[in-house]
Residue, then its C-alpha position, 0 to 999 in steps of 0.5 A: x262032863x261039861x263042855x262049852x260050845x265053841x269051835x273047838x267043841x262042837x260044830x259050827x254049821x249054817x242053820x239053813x243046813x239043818x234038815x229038821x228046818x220047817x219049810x212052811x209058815x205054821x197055820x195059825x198066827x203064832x203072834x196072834x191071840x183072839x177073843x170071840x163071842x164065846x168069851x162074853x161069860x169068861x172074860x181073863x182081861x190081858x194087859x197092856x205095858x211098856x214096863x213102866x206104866x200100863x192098861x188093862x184091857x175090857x170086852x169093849x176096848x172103850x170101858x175105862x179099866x184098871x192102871x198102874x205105874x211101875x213103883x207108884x205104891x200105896x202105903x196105908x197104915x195097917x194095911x201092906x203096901x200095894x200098886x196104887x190104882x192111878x187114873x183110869x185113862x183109856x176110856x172113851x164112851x159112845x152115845x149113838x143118841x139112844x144109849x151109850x155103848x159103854x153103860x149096857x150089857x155085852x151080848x151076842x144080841x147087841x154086839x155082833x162080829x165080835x172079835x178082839x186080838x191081841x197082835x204081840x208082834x206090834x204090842x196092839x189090841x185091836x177090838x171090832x163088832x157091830x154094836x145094835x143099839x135099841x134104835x141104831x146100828x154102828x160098826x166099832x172098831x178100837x186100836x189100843x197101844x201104850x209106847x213101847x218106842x216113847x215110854x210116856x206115850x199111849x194112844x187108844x183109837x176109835x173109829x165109827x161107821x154110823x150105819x144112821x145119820x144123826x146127832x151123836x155124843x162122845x166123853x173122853x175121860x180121865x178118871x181115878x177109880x173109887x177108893x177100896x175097902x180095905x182089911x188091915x193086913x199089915x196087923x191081921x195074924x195068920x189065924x185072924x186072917x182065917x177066922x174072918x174068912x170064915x166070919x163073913x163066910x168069905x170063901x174068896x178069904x179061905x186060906x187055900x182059896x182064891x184071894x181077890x179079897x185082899x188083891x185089891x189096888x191102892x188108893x191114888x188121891x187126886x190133887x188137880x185136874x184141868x181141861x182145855x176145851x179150844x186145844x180139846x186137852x185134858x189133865x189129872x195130877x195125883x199121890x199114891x197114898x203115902x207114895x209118889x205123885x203121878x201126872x195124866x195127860x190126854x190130847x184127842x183128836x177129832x174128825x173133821x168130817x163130823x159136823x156142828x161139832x162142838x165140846x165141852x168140858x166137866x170135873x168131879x171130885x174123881x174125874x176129868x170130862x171132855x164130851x164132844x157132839x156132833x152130826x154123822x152121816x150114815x155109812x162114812x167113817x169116823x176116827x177119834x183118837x186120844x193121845x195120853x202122856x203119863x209121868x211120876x215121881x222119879x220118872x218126870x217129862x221135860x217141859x216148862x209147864x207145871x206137871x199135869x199141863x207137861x203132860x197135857x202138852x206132850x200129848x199134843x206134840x204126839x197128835x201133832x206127829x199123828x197116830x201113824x207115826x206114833x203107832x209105826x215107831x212102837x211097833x218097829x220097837x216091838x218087832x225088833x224085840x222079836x229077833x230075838x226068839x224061841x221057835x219051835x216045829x210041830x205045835x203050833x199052839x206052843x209056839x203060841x204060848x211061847x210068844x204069849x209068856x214072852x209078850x208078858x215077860x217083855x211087858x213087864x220090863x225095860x232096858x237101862x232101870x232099876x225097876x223089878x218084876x213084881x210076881x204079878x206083873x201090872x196087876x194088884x195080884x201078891x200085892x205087887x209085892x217083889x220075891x224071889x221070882x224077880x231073881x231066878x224066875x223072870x231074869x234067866x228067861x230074859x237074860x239071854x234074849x235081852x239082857x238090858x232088861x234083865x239087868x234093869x231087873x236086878x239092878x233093883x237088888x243093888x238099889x235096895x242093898x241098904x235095905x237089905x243090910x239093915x234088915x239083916x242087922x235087925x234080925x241079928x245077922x250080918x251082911x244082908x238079908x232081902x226081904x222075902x216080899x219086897x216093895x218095889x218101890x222103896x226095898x222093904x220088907x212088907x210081907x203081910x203078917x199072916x205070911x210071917x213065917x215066909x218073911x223070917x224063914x224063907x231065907x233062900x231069896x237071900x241065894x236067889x239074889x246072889x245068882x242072879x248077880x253072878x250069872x249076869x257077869x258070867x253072860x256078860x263078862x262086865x268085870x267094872x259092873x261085877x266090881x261096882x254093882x254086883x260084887x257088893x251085893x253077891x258078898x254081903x249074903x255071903x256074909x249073912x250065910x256065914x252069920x246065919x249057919x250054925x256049926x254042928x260039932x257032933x257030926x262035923x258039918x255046918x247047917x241052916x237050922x229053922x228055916x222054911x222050905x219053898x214047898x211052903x207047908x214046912x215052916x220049922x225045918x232044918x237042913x231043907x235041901x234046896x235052901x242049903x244048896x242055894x246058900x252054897x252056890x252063893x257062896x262059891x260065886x262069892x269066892x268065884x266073884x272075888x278072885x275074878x276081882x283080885x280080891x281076897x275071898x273071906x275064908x269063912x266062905x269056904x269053910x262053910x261050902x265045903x262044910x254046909x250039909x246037903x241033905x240029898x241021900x238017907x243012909x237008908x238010900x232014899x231021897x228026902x227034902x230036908x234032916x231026915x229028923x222031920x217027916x216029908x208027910x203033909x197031904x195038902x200042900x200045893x207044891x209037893x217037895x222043893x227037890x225040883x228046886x234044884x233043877x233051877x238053872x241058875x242053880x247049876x246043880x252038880x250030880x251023877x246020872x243015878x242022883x239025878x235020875x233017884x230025885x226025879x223018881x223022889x218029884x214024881x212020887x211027890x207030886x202025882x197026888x196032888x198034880x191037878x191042884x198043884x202051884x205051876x212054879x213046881x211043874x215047869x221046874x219038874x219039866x226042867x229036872x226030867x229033861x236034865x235027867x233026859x226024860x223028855x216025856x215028862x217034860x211035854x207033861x209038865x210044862x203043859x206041852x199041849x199050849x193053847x186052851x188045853x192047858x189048865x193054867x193058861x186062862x182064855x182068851x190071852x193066856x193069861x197064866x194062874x197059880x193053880x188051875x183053880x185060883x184067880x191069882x193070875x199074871x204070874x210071871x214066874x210060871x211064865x219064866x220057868x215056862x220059857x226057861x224050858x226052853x232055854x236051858x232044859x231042853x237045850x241042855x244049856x248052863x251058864x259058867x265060868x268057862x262059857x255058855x256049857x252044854x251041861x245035858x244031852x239036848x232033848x225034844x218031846x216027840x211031838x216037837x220036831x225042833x227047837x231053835x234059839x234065836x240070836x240069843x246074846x252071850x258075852x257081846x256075840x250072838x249065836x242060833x242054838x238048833x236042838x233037831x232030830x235026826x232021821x234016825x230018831x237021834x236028837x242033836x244040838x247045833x250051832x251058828x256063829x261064835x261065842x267069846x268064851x274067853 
């Protein structure tokens, strides 16, 4: 039995009054990650971003590393459609009159001191040491930060306390990476894939492996540059290879304590120079800052100059206003971000993870856009390709704690929409059909060949979309969006459900015939649980959506909800994933059964104590063998399903309860989060938003539904947590704290501050 939490169901208390309340600040920096000497050898880079464009971060803080613009796609024939690698821009080089800091090694010999910080509650990195040249010692600190208040702007600030007197030099550049050496997987077969993996003995290729090999960036080409040596500006204009163009341009800021200064500038057919030299003094300080504005296609600055100067020239007013002004803004933008939050008492080191997966979640989004979250972020990962990830991974984390950005997430859906109808046509079927790898730029598919059976068959992205669009009404009660944006989108996969099921007149039933599961090892099934559960759910919001419309909803929808088989118990009593004419018996899959699927809360699925607690039992049987190579997508679902069925031990296991270096996925030392713990295919953003989805409505218990936001489960707590607090999460116009505590008699209760509209 469901009920919504409003005065009249549950009790409206004043957290201060919560016993369970922590009465002291936790140890450690919750906000706060940090890499030391130690990570010299095992360096995860972090990244980065304001949701449209970003940078990656380096040992040193002043090497130039990869960047990217939200969109901004390479499409190369015979290759897939990948993020284009635009120029590098963050790099500032030091000659200390020996070496450049940026050309030698990193040890704990040359580079002492050493520590670089993340600091998530203002969006900084922050980078200090003492760098020991072959003849001079120089204190070096970096503070890097790209707008989270003026989305084109960015900073990186270098400050030098020589500890010699003498000339120094310093470069300032903006520089386009090499082109990649690229392999033609927009024609290579899953089979050729392989075989030349094993040709080149490619262990990085092998089907199961790690697959840097083909995650590489795309190509920008660079069709101008320009530099100004009185202003000390600097500019680069690009095209993606069959993509949109982007501009660069970077304004730096000199001491005026550094002596015979003079500069200069230079150009390559790759980059764009400006050097500067000078004379310092021993132990005095020494502060260069470069300012960069960053446009494209699509996403222009306003100016009167042509595109590169634009930009150069926004760069300007930003060392005009200074970097104190432009620094402060971002992080009171980032700090307000963080009022609204998850916290939680007893584990620090959670807490950090918590805020980790959040800062990533935020990074990769913006309010007001129609900008997806690719799977892995700002990163050449899954090719930054779109999957269902966007939709019922990433977007419920966000959608309670900022729904702007949730909204900007599926608004791409709704862009794409055409796309969808035409792929649907193509294939033979009605309404829609979204691609399973979307380009994020443009909507189509672009699964790579040798993903072909994910592309035709792997149809519950179709659901998956649908959901999203539906739960976003239901949290905002926005009938003019429902009916202008999301109706159409929610209706038209109805429409490709009813024209993809086939009617079993035998056995009286619809079905989904030849489809593949999300446990992706099973290519060829028929009935796969999860997919017919999500093809249902859809439905039912499209009839849902259309009464709230006052629109007619087609009967062809309800005949095939209430008609689609659900696959969930064998005469024989046992649970299985899908027709039970298909044997569940592969050894090497990487997530074991797609039952933990159904515990997705956007899903809402509806079962008794005894059928929830039978497919828990069916997920653990499954995934006890293959629980140390396992896809995280899996566990932190299976930690939801074994808090709906009110086991919070499983819960603390799987979704890797213990936070910080000792969980396997999370890769040091910015707990970046991989696929397995044995791949490199990390940033990936829908462990992070399963992750925090853990929270929000696993352990809380938490739905989203027609007639509210719905206390569906008993609340829940591991034992090694002492409360879980919701913070000022949005729901309908109002705010509202959720406390899940424990009592002293070891009972867990769920408490409330402030109203929710359920109306």
């Amino acid at each position: 039995m469901t009920r919504a939490l409003a005065a009249g169901s549950l009790s409206i208390l004043l957290l201060q009054g919560v016993s369970a309340a922590p009465t002291r600040e936790p140890a450690i920096d919750t906000f706060a990650l940090t890499a030391t000497h130690r990570n010299f050898d095992n360096y995860y880079p972090t990244y980065l971003a304001n949701g449209y464009w970003s940078m990656a971060s380096s040992l040193l803080g002043t090497a130039a590393t990869p960047a990217q613009m939200i969109g901004v796609m390479d499409y190369t024939a015979n290759d897939v459609s990948r993020p284009a690698a635009i120029p590098s821009w963050n790099e500032i080089d030091y000659s200390d009159g020996a070496e450049w800091l940026n050309a030698g090694p990193v040890s704990t010999q040359s580079h002492t001191g050493y520590t670089q910080t993340l600091d998530m509650r203002g969006g900084l990195l922050r980078t200090r040491y003492r760098w020991r040249s072959a003849a001079h010692v120089t204190d070096v600190s970096v503070t890097s930060f790209v707008s989270q208040n003026a989305p084109h702007l960015a900073a990186v600030s270098l400050k030098l306390i020589p500890r010699f007197s003498g000339p120094i030099r310093l470069r300032f550049t903006l520089r386009s990476p090499p082109a990649p050496q690229r392999l033609p997987l927009a024609e290579m077969s899953a089979e050729q894939f392989n075989a030349a993996a094993a040709a080149n003995n490619n262990p990085d290729l092998a089907a199961g492996g790690n697959r840097n090999a083909i995650w590489y960036s795309g190509e920008t080409a660079i069709t101008r540059m320009g530099s100004d040596v009185t202003a000390n500006t600097l500019w680069i204009e690009g095209k993606a290879l069959g993509g949109r163009t982007l501009e660069l341009g970077a304004a730096v800021a000199l001491p005026k304590e550094l002596e015979a200064r003079r500069t200069t500038a230079s150009q390559s057919g790759n980059a764009v120079v400006l050097e500067v030299s000078g004379r310092v003094r021993r132990g005095h300080f020494y502060r260069f800052t470069k300012y960069i504005a960053a446009s494209a296609e699509g996403w222009e600055l306003g100016g009167d100059h042509g595109a590169g100067a634009r930009n150069a020239a926004a760069a300007v007013r930003a060392r005009g206003d200074g970097l104190a002004s432009l620094q402060a803004a971002h992080e009171a933008a980032w700090r307000t971000l963080w009022r609204r939050d998850i916290l939680v008492g007893g584990n620090p080191e959670l807490q950090r993870t918590i805020h980790s997966d959040l800062f990533y979640l935020l990074e990769n989004s913006a309010p007001d856009t129609s900008w997806p979250a690719s799977a892995c972020g700002f990163s050449s990962n899954y090719f930054g390709h779109v999957f269902w990830d966007n939709d019922l991974w990433v977007y419920p984390a966000l959608l309670l704690l900022h729904p702007q950005r949730a909204r900007s997430l599926i608004a791409f859906r709704q862009r794409t929409l055409p796309q969808a109808l035409a792929r649907a046509t193509s294939h033979g079927f009605a309404g829609a059909m979204y691609p399973w790898e979307a380009d994020p730029g443009n909507g189509d598919d672009v699964t790579p060949r040798f993903a072909v059976e994910n592309a035709d068959r792997e149809i519950h992205v179709n659901g998956a979309v649908a959901l999203a669009q539906w739960q976003y009404y239901l949290a905002s009660g926005d009938r003019t969006w429902l009916r202008d944006r999301a109706f159409p989108v929610i209706k038209a996969v109805a429409d490709f459900w009813v024209s993809r099921a086939t009617h079993n007149s035998a056995a009286q039933r619809f079905e989904l015939l030849d489809v593949t599961s999300p446990e992706e090892d099973y290519t060829h099934v028929n009935n796969e649980i999860y997919t017919n559960v999500v093809a249902q759910r859809s439905l039912k919001a499209a009839i849902a959506a259309a009464t709230v419309l006052g629109v007619s909803p087609d009967i062809r929808w309800h005949d095939l909800a209430s008609g689609l088989y659900l696959p969930t118990v064998g005469v024989d009593g046992n649970y299985f994933d899908f027709d039970p004419t298909t044997a569940h018996d592969k050894t090497t899959s990487w997530m074991a059964t797609s039952v933990p699927m159904l515990s997705i809360p956007a899903l809402d699925f509806d079962s008794d104590p005894d059928t929830r607690q039978g497919l828990l039992r069916h997920s653990l049987d499954a995934i006890t063998p293959i629980r140390g190579r396992a896809n995280q997508m899996v566990l932190v679902m299976l930690a939801i399903q074994a808090a709906d069925a009110g086991d919070a031990r499983y819960f603390s296991d799987f979704i890797g309860g213990r936070g910080g270096a000792s969980d396997p996925f999370l890769k040091q030392p910015f707990n970046v989060r991989s696929e397995t713990p044995q791949n490199d295919s990390i940033y990936l953003l829908a462990s992070s938003g399963g992750f925090i989805q853990g929270f929000l409505f696993g352990l809380s218990g938490l739905r989203i539904e027609e007639q509210g936001l719905v206390a569906r489960f008993p609340a829940s707590l591991p034992q090694r947590l002492t409360y879980l607090k919701l913070r000022h999460i949005a729901f309908r116009g109002r705010t509202v704290d959720v406390m899940i505590s424990r009592q002293p008699s070891g009972r867990v209760v769920r408490k409330v501050t402030g109203r929710i509209d359920n109306g």
